[in-house]
C-alpha positions, -999 to +999 in steps of 0.1 A: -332+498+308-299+513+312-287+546+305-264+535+275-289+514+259-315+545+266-285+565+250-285+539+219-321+540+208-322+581+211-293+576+185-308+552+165-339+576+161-316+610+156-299+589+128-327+569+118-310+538+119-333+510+109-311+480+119-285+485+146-268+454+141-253+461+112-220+473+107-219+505+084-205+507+052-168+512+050-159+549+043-132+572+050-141+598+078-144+627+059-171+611+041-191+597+074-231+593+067-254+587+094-250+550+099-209+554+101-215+583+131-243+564+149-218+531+151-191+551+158-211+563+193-225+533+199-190+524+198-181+549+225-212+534+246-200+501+242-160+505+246-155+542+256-140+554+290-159+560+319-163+598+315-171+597+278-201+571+281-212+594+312-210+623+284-225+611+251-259+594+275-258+635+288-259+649+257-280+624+237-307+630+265-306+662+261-321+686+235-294+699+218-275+671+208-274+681+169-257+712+182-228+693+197-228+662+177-196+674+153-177+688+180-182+658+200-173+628+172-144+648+166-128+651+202-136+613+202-120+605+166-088+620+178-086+603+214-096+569+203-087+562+166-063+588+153-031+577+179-035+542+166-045+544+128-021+551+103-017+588+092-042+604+071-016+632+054-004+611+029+029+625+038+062+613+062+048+593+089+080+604+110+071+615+142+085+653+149+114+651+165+127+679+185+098+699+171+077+703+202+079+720+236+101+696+260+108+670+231+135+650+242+145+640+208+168+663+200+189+655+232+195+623+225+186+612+260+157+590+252+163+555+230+164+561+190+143+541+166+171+521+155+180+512+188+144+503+192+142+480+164+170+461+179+156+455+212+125+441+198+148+420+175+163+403+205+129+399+224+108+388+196+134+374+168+103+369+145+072+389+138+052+381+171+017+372+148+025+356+119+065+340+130+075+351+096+113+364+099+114+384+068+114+419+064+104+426+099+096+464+113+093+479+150+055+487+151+050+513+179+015+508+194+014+544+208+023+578+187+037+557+160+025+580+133+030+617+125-003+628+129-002+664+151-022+651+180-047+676+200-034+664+231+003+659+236+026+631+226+038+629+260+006+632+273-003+601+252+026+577+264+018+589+303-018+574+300+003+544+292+027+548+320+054+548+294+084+577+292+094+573+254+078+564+219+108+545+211+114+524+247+111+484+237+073+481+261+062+505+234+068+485+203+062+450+184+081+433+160+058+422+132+064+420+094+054+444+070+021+425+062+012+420+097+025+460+107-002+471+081-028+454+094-022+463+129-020+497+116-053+498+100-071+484+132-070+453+120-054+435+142-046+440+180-032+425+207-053+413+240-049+400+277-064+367+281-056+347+310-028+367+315-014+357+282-010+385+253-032+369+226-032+380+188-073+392+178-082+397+142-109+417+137-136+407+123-155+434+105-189+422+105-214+405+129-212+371+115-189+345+138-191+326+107-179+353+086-155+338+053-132+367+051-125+369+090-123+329+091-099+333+057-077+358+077-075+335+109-067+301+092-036+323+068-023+329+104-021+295+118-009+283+082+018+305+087+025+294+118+028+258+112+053+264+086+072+291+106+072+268+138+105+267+161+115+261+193+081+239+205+053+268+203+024+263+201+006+271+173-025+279+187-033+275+222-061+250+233-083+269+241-078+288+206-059+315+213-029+327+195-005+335+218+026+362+216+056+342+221+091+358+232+124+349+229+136+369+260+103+368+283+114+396+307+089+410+326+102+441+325+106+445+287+077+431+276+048+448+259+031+477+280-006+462+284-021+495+292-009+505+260-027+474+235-054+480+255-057+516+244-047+501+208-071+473+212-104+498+221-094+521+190-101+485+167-134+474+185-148+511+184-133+516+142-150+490+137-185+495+148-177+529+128-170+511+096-140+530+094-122+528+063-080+532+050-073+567+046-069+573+009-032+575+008-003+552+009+005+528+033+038+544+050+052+517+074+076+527+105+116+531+093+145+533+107+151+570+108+142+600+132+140+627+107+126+656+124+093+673+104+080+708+101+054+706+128+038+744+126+032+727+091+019+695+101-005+722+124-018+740+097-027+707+081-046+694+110-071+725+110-077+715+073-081+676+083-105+687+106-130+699+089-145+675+063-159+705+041-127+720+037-112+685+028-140+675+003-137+712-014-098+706-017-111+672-035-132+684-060-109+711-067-085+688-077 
């Protein structure tokens, strides 16, 4: 037996889990019982980097695991999930521009969101998933939201090899159905055969599922009636493919980044990670700058799931 499936059962007896197949119930993290944490790890065994596996099999084989547990799902939530899920402040989703050390927003020197939105205009002309070309959005697939990240933003975009949150490799153009879902962990974008691929999750262990099999077949529907310039609808061997008006290397977009994107969906889900309870705030066209030491003192209070259900109830 392997060390991460040794990892697994000691977790499934910490959180007596009686069935590990199943996904947990759907619940916003600040409400997290012991089948949403166990998943959530066993989606860090299953999809996690390298030194984080090597980590959660140390600690779960250890005695003191209940010490670090918190401390540990929480370093995780914010490298895996909360650059890629929408924000949870219920606020702007703007992100701070010339509010941090070495921002390079307030210079002007790196490309706007506007001027975004246009590139992806002229390299995707229609939302990449669904082909609709109606109220279509730049989606940015790394620090799209305003959420006050532990680590750096630029930090963030370096993992991806990227210089700028607004540069065209960093962004999709999708419609304002398809930017929620993607949002939510929903939907992602893979690599298959070299060919970037639309994935819809499905939220549940059944192939078979009928909402997951729903969500595909609405996608090639819309497809077929969006259809142009002899794409395929759907590959043969099943896929969905990303197609591009302007298929520049160079400007296409940055796989490191969906891959990021696409591990915060497959581990969210194993979490049964739910919407935050606010308002869906898609990305606009504006670069409003925020009050980050406030957006700071909001994170210490997001951070703590006492605090936030004691704000809750006082309310």
């Amino acid at each position: 037996m392997n060390s991460a499936s040794t990892a697994k059962e000691m977790l499934q007896r910490h959180y007596s889990i009686a069935d590990p197949l199943v996904i947990p119930t759907q619940r916003i993290k600040s409400e997290w019982k012991e089948d949403n944490k166990f998943g959530f790890l066993c989606g860090i065994l299953e999809h996690g980097e390298q030194q984080h596996r090597e980590e959660l099999v140390r600690l779960s084989s250890g005695g003191g695991f209940a010490e670090h547990e918190d401390v540990f799902i929480d370093q995780m939530f914010d490298h895996y999930i909360r650059p890629y899920l929408k924000s949870y402040s219920g606020s702007s989703c703007h992100t701070p521009v010339g509010s941090r050390p070495g921002s390079a927003g307030s210079s002007g020197s790196e490309p706007t969101h506007k001027q975004m939105k246009k590139a992806l205009e002229a390299r995707d002309g229609v939302c990449l998933f669904c082909w609709d070309n109606l109220e279509c959005e730049a989606s940015h697939i790394v620090a799209r939201k305003n959420v006050p990240f532990p680590q750096d933003e630029q930090s963030l975009l370096q993992r991806a090899g990227l210089q700028s949150k607004h540069q065209v490799q960093n962004g999709l153009y999708l419609c304002i159905k398809c930017h929620s879902q993607f949002d939510k962990l929903k939907r992602y974008v893979d690599v298959v055969d070299d060919r970037l691929v639309l994935k819809i999750v499905n939220q549940t262990n059944d192939a078979n599922h009928d909402s997951w099999r729903r969500a595909a077949k609405a996608i090639i529907a819309l497809r077929g009636v969006y259809q142009k310039d002899n794409r395929q609808v759907v590959d043969a061997d099943g896929e969905m493919r990303l197609w591009f008006m302007d298929n520049k290397a160079d400007i296409q977009p940055n796989r490191a980044a969906v891959q990021f994107h696409k591990t915060a969906c497959l581990i969210w889900r194993m979490a049964g990670g739910a919407d935050p309870e606010d308002e869906y705030c898609s990305d606009c066209d504006s670069d409003t700058g925020v009050d980050y030491l406030q957006k700071e003192r909001l994170q210490r209070l997001w951070d703590s799931a006492r605090t936030l259900r004691s704000n809750q109830h006082a309310e």
